[in-house]
N, C-alpha and C positions, 0 to 999 in steps of 0.2 A: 504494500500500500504506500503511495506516495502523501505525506503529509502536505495539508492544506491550511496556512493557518494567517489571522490578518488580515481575511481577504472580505474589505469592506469597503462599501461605495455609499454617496450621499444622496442617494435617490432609492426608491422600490425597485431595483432588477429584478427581473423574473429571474424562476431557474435556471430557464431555456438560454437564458442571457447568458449567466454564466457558465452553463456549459459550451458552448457555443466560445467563450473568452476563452476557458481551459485548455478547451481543444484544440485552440488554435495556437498556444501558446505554446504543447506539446507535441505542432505539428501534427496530429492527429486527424483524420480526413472523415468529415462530419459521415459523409455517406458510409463509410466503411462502419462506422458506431451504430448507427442506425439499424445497418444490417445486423452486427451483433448484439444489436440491444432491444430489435424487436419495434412493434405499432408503436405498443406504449409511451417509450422514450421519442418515439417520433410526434406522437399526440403531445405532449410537453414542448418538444420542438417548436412545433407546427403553429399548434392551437393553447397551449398555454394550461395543458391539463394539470392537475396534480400531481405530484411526484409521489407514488404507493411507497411502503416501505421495503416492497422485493425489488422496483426500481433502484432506490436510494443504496441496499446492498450491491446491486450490481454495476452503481455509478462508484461506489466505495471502490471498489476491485478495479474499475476499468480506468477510471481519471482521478483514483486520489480522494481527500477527505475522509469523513465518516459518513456512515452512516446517517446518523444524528445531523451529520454537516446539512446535509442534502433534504430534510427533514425539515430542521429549522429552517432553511432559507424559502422553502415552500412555506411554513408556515408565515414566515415572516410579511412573504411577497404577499400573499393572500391575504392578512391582515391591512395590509394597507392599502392595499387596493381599493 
């Protein structure tokens, strides 16, 4: 797992945002993730769906953070929204 830590902005980002930032930063090719990560993560993408928690473990594994990261910042974004 790659530690993710600090990573804060002064506005609501969606998730999608910051995956989308991650990915890009580790070079990582969104379509390729997509493929590996299935509708769902594409529906987050896309449409701004929620991030489930079997998502959020397989964002864990794939781009870094926790669990919990991925979690919270759903939660967050949706709160202020």
């Amino acid at each position: 797992m790659i530690a993710v830590s600090g990573y804060q902005t002064d506005w609501p980002q969606s998730p999608g945002a910051t995956i989308v930032s991650l990915a890009k930063s580790r070079g990582d090719v969104l379509e390729a993730l997509c493929d590996e990560l299935g509708p769902e993560f594409r529906d987050v993408l896309r449409h701004g769906k929620r991030i489930s928690p079997h998502l959020a473990s397989s964002l864990e594994d794939r781009l870094g953070g926790s669990r919990g990261f991925w979690l919270r910042r759903d939660a967050a974004y949706q709160a202020a929204k």
